[in-house]
DRENZABA-114347 format. One record per residue (C-alpha): residue number from 1; y, x, z; residue in three letters. Coordinates in steps of 0.001 Angstrom, whole numbers. Example, Ala and Ser with C-alpha at 12.3 -4.5 7.8 and 13.67 -1.06 7.14 Angstrom:
+-----+---------+---------+---------+--------+
: num :       Y :       X :       Z : residu :
+-----+---------+---------+---------+--------+
:   1 :   -4500 :   12300 :    7800 :    ALA :
:   2 :   -1060 :   13670 :    7140 :    SER :
+-----+---------+---------+---------+--------+
END
This chain:
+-----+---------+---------+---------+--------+
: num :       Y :       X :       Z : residu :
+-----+---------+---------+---------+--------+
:   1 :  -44188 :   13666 :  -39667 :    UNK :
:   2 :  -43222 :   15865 :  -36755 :    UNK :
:   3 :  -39467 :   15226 :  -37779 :    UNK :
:   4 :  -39911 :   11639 :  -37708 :    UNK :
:   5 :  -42246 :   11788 :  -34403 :    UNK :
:   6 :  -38897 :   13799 :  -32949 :    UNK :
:   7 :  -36506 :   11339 :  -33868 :    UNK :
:   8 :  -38393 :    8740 :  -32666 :    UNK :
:   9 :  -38313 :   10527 :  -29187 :    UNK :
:  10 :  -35139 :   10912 :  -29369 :    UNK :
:  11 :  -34116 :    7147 :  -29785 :    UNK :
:  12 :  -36324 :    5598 :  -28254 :    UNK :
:  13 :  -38009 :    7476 :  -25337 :    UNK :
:  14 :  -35857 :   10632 :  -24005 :    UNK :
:  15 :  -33484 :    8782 :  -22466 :    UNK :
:  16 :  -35492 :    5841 :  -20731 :    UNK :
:  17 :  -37881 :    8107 :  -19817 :    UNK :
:  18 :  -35105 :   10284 :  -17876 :    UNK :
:  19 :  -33481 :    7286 :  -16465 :    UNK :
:  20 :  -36493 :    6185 :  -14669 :    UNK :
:  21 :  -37185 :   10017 :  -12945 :    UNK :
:  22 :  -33589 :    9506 :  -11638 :    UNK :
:  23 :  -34484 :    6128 :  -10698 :    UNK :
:  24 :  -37181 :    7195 :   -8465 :    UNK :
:  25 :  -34585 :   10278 :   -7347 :    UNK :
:  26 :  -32148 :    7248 :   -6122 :    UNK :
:  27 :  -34774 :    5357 :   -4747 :    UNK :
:  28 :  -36128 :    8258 :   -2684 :    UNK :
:  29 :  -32730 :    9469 :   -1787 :    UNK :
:  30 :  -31587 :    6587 :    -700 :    UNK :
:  31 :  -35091 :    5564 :    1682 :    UNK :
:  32 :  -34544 :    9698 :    2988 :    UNK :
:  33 :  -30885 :    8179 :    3775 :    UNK :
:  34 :  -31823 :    5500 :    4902 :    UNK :
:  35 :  -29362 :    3402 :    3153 :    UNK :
:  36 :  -31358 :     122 :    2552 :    UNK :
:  37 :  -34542 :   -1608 :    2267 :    UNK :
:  38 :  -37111 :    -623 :    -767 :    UNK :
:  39 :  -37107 :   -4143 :   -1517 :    UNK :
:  40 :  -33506 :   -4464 :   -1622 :    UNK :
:  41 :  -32697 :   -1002 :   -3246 :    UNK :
:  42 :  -35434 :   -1739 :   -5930 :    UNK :
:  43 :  -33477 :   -5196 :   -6499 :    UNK :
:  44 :  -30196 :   -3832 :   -6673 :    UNK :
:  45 :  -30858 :    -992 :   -8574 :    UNK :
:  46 :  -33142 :   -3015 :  -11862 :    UNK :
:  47 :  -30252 :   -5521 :  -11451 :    UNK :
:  48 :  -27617 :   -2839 :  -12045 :    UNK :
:  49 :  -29398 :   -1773 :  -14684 :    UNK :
:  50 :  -30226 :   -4960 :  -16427 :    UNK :
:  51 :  -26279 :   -6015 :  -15830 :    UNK :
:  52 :  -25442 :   -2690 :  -17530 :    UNK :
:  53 :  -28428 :   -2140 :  -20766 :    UNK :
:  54 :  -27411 :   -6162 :  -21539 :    UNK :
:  55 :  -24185 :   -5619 :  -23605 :    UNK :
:  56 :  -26160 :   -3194 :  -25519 :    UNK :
:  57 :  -27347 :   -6453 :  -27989 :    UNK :
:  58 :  -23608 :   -6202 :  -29217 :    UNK :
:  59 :  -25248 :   -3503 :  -31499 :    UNK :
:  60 :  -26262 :   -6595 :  -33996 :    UNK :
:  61 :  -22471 :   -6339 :  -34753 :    UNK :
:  62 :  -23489 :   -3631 :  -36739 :    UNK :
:  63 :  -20047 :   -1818 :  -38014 :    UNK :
:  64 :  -17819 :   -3950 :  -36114 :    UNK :
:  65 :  -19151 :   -2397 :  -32545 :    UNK :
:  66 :  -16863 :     428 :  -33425 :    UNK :
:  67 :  -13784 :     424 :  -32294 :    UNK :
:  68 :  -13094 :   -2848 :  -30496 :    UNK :
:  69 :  -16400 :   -3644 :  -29225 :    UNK :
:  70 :  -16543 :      31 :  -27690 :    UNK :
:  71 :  -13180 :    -364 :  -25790 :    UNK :
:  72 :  -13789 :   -3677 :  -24621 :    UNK :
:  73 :  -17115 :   -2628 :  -23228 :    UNK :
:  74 :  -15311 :     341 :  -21878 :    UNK :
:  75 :  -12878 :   -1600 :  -20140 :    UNK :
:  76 :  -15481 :   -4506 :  -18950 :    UNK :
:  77 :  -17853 :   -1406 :  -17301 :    UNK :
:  78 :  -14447 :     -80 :  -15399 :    UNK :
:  79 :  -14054 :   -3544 :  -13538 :    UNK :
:  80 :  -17705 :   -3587 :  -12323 :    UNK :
:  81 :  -17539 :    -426 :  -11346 :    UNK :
:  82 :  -15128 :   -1008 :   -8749 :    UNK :
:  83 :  -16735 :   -4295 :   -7871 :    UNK :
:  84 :  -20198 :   -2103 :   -7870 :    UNK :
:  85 :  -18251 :     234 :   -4771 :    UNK :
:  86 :  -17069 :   -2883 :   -3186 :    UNK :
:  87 :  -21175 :   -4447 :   -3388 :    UNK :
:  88 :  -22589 :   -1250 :   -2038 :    UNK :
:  89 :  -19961 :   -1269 :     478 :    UNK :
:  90 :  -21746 :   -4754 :    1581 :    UNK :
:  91 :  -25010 :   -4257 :    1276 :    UNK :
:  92 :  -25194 :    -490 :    2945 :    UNK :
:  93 :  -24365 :    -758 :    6803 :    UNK :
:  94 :  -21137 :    2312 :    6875 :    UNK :
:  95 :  -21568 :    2843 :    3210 :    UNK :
:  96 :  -18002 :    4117 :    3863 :    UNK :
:  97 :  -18411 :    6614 :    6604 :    UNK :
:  98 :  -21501 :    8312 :    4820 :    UNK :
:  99 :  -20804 :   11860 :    2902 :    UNK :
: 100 :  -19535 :   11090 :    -715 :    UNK :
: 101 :  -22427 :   12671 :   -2307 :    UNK :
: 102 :  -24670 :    9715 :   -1457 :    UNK :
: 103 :  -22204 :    7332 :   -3110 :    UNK :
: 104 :  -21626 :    9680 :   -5901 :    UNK :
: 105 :  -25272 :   10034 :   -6878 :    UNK :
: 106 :  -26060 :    6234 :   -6283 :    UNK :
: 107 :  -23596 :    5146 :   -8605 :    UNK :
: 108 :  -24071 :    7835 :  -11284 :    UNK :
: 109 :  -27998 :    7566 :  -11054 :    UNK :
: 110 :  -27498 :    3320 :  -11566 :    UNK :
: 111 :  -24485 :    4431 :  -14600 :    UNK :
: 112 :  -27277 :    6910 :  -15837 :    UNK :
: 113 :  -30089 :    4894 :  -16383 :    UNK :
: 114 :  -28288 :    1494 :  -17426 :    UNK :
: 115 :  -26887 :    3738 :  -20011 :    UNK :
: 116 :  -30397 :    4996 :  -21131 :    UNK :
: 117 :  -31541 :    1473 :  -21433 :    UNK :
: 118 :  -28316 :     887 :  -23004 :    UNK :
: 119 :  -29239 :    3260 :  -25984 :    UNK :
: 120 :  -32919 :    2273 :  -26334 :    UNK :
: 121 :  -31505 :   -1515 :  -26865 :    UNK :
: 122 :  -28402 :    -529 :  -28970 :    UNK :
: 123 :  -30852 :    1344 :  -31394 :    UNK :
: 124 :  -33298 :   -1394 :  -31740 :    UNK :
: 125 :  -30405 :   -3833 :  -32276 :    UNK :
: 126 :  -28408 :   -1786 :  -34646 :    UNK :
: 127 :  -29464 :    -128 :  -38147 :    UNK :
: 128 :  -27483 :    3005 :  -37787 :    UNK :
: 129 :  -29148 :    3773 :  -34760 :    UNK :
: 130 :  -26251 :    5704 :  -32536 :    UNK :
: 131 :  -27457 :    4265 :  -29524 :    UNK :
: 132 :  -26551 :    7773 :  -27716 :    UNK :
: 133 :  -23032 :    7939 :  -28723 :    UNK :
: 134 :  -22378 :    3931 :  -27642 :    UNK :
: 135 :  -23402 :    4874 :  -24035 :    UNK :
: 136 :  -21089 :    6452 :  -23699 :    UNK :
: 137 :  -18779 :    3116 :  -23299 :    UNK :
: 138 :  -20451 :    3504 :  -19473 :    UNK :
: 139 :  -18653 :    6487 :  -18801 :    UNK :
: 140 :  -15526 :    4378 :  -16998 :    UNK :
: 141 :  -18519 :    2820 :  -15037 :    UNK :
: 142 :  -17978 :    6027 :  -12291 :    UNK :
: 143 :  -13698 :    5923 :  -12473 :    UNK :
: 144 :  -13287 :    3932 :   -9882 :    UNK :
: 145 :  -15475 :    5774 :   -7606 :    UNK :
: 146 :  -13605 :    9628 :   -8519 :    UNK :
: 147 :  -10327 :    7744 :   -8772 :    UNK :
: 148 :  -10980 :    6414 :   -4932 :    UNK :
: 149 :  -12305 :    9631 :   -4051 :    UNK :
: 150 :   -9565 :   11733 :   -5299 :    UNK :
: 151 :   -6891 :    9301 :   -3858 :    UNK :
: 152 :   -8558 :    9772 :    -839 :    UNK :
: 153 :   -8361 :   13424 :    -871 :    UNK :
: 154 :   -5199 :   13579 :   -1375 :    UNK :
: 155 :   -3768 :   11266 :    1730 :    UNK :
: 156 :   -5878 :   13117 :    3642 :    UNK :
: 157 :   -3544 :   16007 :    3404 :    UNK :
: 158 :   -1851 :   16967 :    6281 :    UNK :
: 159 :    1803 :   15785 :    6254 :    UNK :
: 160 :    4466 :   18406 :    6108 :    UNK :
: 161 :    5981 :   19337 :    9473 :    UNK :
: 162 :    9519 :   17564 :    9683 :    UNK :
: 163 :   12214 :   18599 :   11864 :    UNK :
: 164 :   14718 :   16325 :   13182 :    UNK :
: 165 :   18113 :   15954 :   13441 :    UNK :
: 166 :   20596 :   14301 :   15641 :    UNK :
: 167 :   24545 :   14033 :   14648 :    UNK :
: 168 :   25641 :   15410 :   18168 :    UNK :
: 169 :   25708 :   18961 :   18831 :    UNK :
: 170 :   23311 :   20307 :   15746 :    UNK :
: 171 :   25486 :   20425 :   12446 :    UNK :
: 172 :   29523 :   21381 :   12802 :    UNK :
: 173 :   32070 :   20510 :   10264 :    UNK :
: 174 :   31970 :   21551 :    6265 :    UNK :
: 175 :   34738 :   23394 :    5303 :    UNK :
: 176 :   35529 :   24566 :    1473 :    UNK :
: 177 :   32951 :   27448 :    1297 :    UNK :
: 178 :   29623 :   24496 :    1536 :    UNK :
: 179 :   30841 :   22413 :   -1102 :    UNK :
: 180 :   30463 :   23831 :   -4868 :    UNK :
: 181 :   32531 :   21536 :   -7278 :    UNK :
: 182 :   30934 :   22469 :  -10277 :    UNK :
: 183 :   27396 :   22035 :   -9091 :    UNK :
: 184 :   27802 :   18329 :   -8237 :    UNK :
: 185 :   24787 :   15771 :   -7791 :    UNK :
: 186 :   24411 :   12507 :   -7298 :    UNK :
: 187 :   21847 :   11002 :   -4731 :    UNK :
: 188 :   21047 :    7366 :   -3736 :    UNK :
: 189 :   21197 :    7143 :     388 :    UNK :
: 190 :   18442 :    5047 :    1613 :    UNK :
: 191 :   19601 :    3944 :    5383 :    UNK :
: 192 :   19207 :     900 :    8007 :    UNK :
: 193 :   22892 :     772 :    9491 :    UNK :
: 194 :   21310 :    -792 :   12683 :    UNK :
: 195 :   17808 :    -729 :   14662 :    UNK :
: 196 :   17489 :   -4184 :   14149 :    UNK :
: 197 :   18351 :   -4371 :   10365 :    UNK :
: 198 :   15621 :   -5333 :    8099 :    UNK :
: 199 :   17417 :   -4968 :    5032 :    UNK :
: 200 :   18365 :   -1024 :    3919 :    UNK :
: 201 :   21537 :       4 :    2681 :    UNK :
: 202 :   21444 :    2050 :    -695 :    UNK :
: 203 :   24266 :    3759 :   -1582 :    UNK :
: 204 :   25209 :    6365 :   -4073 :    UNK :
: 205 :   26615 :    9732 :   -2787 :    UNK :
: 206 :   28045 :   12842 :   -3926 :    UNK :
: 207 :   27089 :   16203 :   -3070 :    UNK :
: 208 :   27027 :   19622 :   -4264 :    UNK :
: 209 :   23736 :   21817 :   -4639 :    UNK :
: 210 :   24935 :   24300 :   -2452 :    UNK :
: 211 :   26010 :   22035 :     730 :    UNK :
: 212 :   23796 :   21996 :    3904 :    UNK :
: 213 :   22250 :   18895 :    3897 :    UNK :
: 214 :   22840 :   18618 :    7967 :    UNK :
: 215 :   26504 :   18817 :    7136 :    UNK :
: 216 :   26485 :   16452 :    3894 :    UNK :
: 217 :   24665 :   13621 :    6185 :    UNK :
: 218 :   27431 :   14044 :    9367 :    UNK :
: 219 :   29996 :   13897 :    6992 :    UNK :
: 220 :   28598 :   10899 :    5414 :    UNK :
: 221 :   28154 :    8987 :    8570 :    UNK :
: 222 :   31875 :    9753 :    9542 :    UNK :
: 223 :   33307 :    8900 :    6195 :    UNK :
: 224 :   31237 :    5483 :    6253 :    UNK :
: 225 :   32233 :    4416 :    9484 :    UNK :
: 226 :   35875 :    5230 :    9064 :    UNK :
: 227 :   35384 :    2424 :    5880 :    UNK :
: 228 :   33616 :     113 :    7540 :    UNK :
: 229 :   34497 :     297 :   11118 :    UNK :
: 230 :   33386 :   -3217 :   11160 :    UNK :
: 231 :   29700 :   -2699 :   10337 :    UNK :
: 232 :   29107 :    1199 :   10872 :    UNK :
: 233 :   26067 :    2820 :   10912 :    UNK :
: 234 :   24785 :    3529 :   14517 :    UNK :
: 235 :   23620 :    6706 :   15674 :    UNK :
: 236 :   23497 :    6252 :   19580 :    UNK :
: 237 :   22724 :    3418 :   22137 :    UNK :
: 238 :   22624 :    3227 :   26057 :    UNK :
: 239 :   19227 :    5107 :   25820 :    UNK :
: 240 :   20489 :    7970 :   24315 :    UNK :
: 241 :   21524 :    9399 :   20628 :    UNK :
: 242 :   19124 :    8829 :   17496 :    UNK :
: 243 :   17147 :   11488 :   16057 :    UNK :
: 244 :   16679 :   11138 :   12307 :    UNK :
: 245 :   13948 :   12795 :    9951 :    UNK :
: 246 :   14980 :   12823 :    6000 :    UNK :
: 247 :   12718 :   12600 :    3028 :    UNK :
: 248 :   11818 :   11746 :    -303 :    UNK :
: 249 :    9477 :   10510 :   -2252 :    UNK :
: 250 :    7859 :   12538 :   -4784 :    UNK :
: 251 :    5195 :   10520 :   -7053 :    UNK :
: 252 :    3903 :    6708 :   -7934 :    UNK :
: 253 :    1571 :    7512 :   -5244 :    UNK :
: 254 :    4005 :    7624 :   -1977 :    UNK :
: 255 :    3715 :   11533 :   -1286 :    UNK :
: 256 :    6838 :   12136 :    1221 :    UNK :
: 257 :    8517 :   15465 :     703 :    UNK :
: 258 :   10558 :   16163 :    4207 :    UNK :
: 259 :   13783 :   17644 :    4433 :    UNK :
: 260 :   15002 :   20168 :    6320 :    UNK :
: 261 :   18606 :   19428 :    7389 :    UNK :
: 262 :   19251 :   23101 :    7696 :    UNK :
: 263 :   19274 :   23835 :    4383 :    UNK :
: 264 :   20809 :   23272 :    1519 :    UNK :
: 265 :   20064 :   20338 :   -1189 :    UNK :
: 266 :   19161 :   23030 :   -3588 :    UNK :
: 267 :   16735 :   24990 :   -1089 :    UNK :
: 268 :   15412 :   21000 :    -604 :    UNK :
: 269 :   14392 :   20191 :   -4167 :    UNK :
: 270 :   16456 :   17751 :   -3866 :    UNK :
: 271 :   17594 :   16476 :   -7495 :    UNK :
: 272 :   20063 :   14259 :   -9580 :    UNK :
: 273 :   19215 :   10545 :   -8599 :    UNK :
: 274 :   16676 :   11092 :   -5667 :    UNK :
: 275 :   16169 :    8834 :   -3062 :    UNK :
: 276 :   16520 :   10225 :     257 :    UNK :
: 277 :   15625 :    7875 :    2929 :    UNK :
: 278 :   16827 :    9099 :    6589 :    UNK :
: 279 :   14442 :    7315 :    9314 :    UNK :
: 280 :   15943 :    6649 :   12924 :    UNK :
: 281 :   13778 :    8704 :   15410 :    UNK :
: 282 :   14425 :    7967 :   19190 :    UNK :
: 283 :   15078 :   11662 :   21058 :    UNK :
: 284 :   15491 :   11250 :   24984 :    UNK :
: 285 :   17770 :   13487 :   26952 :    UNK :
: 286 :   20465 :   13982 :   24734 :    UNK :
: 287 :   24059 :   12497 :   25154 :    UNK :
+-----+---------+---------+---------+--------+
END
């Protein structure tokens, strides 16, 4: 009797029962907060719910829930959770520019309890009863929020200091000792020619590992225009000569790693088939 009695807590009441205490949590913190209405939290947050414990009646499926069922459902609670973000965002006057906890806990309280709900339905729907394991399809419900988060977080790292560099004056002339001919690479040259290009030029280049990259870009510049005197690339105008900053990027995500032309492509991290995109800066008071 007491086993059965214990199972049938388990299925049935634990996790409703814990679901609503953390409904009452989000509807407290979010009064404290100041974040809505009662009325409208106390809409938003049983029709979150309902939206979420509904799919739960795909437990009549029986044996077919598992696998395809449970990835679609997966997948289909990833998409609202982004579109939840993008309704609290609406319906909470600078949702954005609160502290992360608040969205955190609203949308894991609302992923919580749908999820409890979710359970109690799945098990009353389904013979085999492993309502707490199906849930678990909610789980994606909170990606978009970490994902957003995280990406966040990481943009809001402070760039790397760059220095520039200007082809007057700052880099001299290679000479046999900065070029290493058995420790070739080959980079691809991301440059606008002109000011008023909108189009880059990419070009593949040669260089060795060892060569200062200062050097390796003069050089570059003077070989170019020698070729194509006819369209060269322009490094000074009446207002004085161009600074340019160098860099690559290092992920999917757009991360710039600046170089510094002092140093050597080697010292720079900079590897077989990178893309090195030098950026016209305007420096005033140079010649």
């Amino acid at each position: 009797m007491e086993l059965v009695f214990g199972k049938f807590v388990l299925l049935y009441l634990l996790m409703p029962l814990i679901g609503l205490v953390l409904g009452i949590v989000m509807v407290f913190i979010a009064k404290k907060n100041q974040l809505m209405g009662n009325k409208k939290m106390i809409f938003y947050f049983l029709l979150s719910c309902l939206i979420l414990a509904l799919p739960a009646l795909l437990g009549f499926i029986d044996y077919w829930f598992m696998p395809y069922a449970y990835i679609g459902l997966a997948t289909l609670f990833l998409i609202l959770g982004y579109f939840n973000l993008s309704i609290l965002a609406k319906i909470i006057d600078g949702f954005k520019e609160k502290p992360y906890y608040i969205e955190f806990l609203l949308v894991f309280v609302v992923m919580f309890v749908g999820a409890a709900f979710f359970s109690l339905v799945f098990n009353l729907c389904n013979e085999l009863q492993y309502g707490l394991w199906a849930c678990t399809c909610l789980l994606p419900f909170i990606f978009p929020s970490l994902f957003l988060k995280a990406y966040q977080t990481y943009l809001d790292i402070p760039l790397e200091v760059y220095r520039t560099w200007s082809y007057n004056g700052e880099a001299g002339e290679m000479t046999e000792g900065d070029f290493d001919s058995n420790k070739i690479i080959v980079v691809e040259l991301e440059i606008f020619k002109q000011i008023e290009d909108t189009k880059p030029l990419n070009i593949k280049a040669k260089s060795s590992e060892i060569t200062p990259f200062d050097l390796w870009f003069k050089t570059f510049i003077s070989d170019y225009n020698k070729k194509s005197p006819q369209s060269p690339i322009v490094y000074k105008d009446k207002s004085g000569v161009h600074g340019w900053i160098f860099y690559v990027n290092t992920s999917i995500l757009g991360r710039k790693r600046y170089i510094d032309p002092s140093l050597s492509f080697v010292k720079n991290k900079i590897k077989e088939k990178n893309v090195i995109i030098a950026k016209r800066v305007q420096q005033e008071g140079m010649n």
